[in-house]
DRENDO-1510 file (C-alpha; in Angstrom, 1 decimal, always signed):
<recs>
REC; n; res; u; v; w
REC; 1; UNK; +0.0; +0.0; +0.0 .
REC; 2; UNK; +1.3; +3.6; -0.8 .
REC; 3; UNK; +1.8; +6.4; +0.9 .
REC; 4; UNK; +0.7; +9.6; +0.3 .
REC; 5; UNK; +4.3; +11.0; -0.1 .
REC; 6; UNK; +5.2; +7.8; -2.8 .
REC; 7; UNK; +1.4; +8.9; -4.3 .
REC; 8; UNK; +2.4; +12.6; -4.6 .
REC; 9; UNK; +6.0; +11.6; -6.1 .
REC; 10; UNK; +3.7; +9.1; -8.6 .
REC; 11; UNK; +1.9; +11.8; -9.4 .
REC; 12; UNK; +4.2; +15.1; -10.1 .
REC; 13; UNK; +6.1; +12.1; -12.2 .
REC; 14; UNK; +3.5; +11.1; -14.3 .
REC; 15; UNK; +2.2; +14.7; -14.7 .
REC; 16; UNK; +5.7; +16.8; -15.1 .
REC; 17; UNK; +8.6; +15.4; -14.2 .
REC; 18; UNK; +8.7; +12.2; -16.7 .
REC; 19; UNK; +8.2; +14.8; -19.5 .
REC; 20; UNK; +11.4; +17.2; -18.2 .
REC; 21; UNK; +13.5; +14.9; -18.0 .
REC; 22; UNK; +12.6; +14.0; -21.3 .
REC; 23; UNK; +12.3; +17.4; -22.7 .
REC; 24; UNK; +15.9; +18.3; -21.2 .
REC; 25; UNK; +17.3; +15.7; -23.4 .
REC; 26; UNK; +15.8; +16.8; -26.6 .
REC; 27; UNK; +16.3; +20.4; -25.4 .
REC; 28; UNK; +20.4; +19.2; -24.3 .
REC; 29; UNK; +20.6; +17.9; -28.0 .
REC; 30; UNK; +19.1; +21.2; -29.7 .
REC; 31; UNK; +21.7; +23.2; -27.4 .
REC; 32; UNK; +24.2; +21.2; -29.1 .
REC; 33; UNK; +23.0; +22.2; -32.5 .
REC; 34; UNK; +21.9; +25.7; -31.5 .
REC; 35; UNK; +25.6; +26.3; -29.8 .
REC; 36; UNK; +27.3; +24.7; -32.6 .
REC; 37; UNK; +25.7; +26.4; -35.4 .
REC; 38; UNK; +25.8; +29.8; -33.9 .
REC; 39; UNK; +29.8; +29.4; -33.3 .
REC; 40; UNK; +30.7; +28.2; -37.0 .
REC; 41; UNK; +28.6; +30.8; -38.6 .
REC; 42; UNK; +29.7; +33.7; -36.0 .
REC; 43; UNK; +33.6; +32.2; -37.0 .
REC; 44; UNK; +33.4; +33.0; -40.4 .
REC; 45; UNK; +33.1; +29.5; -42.3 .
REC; 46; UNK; +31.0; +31.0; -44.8 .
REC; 47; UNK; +33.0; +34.4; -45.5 .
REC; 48; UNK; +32.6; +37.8; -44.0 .
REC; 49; UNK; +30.1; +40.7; -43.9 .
REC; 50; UNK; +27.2; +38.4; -44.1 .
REC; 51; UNK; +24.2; +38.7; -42.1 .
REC; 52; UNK; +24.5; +35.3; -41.1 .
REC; 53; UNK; +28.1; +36.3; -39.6 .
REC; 54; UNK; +26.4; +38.7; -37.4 .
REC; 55; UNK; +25.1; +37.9; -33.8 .
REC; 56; UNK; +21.4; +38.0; -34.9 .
REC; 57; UNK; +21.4; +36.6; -38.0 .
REC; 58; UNK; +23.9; +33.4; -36.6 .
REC; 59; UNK; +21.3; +33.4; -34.3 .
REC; 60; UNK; +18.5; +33.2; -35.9 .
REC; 61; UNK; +19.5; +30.2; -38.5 .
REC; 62; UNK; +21.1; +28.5; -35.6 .
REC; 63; UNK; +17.9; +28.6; -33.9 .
REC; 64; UNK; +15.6; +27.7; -37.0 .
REC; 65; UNK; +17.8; +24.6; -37.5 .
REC; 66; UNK; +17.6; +23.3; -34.0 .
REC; 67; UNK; +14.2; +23.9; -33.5 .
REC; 68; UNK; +12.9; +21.3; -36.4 .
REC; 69; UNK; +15.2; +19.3; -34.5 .
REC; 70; UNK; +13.9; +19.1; -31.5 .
REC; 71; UNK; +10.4; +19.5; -32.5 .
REC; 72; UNK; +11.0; +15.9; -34.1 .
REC; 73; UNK; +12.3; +14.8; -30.7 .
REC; 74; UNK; +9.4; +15.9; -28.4 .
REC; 75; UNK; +7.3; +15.1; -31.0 .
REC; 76; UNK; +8.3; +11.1; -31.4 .
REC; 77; UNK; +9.9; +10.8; -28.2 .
REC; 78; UNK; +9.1; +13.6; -25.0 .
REC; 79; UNK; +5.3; +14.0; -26.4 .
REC; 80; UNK; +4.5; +11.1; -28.5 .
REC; 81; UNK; +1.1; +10.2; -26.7 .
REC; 82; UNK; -0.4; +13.8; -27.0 .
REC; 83; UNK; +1.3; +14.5; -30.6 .
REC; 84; UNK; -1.4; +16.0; -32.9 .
REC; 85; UNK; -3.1; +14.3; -35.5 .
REC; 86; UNK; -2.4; +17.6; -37.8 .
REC; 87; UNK; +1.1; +17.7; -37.5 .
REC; 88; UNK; +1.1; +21.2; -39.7 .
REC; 89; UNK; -0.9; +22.5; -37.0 .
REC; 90; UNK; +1.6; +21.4; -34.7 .
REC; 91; UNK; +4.6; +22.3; -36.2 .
REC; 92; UNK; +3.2; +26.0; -36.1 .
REC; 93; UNK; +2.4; +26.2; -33.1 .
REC; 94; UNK; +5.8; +24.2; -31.9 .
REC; 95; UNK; +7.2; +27.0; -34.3 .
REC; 96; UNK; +5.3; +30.1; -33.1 .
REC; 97; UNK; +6.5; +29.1; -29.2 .
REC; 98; UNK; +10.1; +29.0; -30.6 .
REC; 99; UNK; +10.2; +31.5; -31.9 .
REC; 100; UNK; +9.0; +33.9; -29.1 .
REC; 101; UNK; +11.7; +31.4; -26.9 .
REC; 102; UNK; +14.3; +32.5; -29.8 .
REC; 103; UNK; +12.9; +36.3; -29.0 .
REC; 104; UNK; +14.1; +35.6; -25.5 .
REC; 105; UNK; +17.7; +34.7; -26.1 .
REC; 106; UNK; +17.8; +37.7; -28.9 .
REC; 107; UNK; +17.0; +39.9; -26.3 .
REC; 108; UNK; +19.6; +38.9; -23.6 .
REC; 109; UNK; +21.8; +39.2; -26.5 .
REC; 110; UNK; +20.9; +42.6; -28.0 .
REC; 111; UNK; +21.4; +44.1; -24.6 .
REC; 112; UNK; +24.4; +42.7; -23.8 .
REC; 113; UNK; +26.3; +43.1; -27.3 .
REC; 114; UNK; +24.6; +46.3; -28.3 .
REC; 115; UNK; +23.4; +48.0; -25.5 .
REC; 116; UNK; +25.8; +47.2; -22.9 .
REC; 117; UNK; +28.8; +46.6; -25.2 .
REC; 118; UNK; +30.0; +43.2; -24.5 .
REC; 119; UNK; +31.0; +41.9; -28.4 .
REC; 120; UNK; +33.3; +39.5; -27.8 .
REC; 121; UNK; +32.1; +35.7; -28.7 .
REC; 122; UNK; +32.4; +34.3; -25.3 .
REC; 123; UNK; +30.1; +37.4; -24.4 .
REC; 124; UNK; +27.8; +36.9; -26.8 .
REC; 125; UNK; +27.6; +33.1; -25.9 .
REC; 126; UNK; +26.7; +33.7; -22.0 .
REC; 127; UNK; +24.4; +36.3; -22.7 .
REC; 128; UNK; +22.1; +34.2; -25.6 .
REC; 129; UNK; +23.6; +30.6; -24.7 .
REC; 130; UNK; +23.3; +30.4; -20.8 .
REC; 131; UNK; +21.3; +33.5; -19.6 .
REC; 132; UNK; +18.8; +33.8; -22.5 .
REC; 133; UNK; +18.6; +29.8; -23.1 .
REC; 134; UNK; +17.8; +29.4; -19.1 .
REC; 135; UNK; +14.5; +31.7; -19.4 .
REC; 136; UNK; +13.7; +30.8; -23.2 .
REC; 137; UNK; +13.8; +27.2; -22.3 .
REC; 138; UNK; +11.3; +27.2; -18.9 .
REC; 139; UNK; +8.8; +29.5; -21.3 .
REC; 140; UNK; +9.5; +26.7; -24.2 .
REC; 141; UNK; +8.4; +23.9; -21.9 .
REC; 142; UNK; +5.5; +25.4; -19.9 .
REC; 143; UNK; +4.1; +26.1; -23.5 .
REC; 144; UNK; +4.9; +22.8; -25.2 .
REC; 145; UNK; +3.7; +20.6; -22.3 .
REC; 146; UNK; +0.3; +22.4; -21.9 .
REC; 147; UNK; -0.9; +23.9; -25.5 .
REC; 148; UNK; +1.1; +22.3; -28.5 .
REC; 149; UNK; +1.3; +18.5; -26.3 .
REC; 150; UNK; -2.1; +19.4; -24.1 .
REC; 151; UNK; -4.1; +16.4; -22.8 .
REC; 152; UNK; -7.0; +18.5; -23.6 .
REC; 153; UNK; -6.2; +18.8; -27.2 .
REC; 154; UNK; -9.3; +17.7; -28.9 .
REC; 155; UNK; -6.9; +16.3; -32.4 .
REC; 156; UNK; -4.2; +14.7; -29.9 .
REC; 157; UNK; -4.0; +11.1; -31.0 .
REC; 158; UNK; -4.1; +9.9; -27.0 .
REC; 159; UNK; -7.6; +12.0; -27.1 .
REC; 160; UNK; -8.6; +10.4; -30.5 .
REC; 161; UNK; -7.5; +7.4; -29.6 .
REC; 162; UNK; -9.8; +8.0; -25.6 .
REC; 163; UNK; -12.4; +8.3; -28.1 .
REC; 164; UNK; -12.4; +5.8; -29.8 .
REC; 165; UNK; -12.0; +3.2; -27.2 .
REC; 166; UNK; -15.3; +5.2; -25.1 .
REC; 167; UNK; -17.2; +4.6; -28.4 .
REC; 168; UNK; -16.7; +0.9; -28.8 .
REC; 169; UNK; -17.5; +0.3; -25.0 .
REC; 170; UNK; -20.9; +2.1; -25.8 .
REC; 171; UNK; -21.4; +0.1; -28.9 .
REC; 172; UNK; -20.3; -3.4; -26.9 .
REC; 173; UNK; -22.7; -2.6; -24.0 .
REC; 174; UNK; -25.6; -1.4; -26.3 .
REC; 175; UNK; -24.9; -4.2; -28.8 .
REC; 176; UNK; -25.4; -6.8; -25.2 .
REC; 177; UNK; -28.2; -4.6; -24.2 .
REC; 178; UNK; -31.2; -6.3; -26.4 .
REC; 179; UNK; -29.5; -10.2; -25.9 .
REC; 180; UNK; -30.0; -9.4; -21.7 .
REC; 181; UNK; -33.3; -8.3; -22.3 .
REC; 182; UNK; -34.3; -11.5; -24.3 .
REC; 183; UNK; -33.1; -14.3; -21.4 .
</recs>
């Protein structure tokens, strides 16, 4: 028999904790990604005086790349029981949410390189790749675990799939219904 402290653990795991710890691998795998991209294209490989070169614009493809990354991750592995039957729908909203998350870490590093004049690359790595990426990532999840990956969603295939299963329990007991009444 449980306890009510091995119910409550049972219960924050089920509910959150299962899906952070699975979202902070997907998430540790698009920092990989993110990070690496950001670096080569703030190096140089491609040339100079591109936008891409620039902190925002390494920024913003670095972020675009990891996020249809790790959308494929929570959506097959950290989500896969509340994924969406529409995964276009999805995908957008998965994208919309990144991209405010991206907004995030653009911010931390706007004010840092531009405002506050810290331009050097380890600079602009702490301020968009620890300081932004801690705050981007806890609005990321909150968002992704409760409106893209929702229980309530009415086309999540665990909810389609809820419904279903209620429908043929109706049409087994109402199909028994008329043999009871014949005995």
């Amino acid at each position: 028999m449980a306890g009510p402290l091995t119910r409550a653990f049972n219960y924050v795991y089920t509910r959150l904790l299962r899906y952070a710890v699975k979202f902070g691998v997907v998430g540790l795998i698009g920092y990989v990604i993110d990070v690496g991209i950001f670096n080569f294209l703030r190096l140089g490989f491609f040339g100079s005086d591109h936008f891409w070169q620039g902190p925002l614009g390494a920024k913003i493809i670095s972020v675009t790349i990891a996020t249809l990354a790790t959308w494929f991750g929570n959506r097959y592995w950290t989500f896969r029981e509340n994924r969406r039957q529409n995964f276009m729908v999805e995908l957008l909203e998965f994208s919309v949410i990144a991209a405010v998350g991206m907004g995030i870490s653009l911010l931390f590093l706007f004010v840092s390189h531009y405002v506050l004049g810290f331009t050097s690359l380890v600079a602009d790595n702490i301020s968009t790749n620890v300081i932004g990426l801690f705050f981007a990532t806890a609005f990321r999840f909150l968002l992704y675990r409760y409106w893209v990956y929702g229980h309530n969603r009415s086309d999540g295939l665990a909810t389609i799939a809820r419904r279903e299963a209620e429908l043929r329990l109706i049409a087994e007991s109402s199909a028994d219904e008329p043999a009871a009444l014949n005995r």
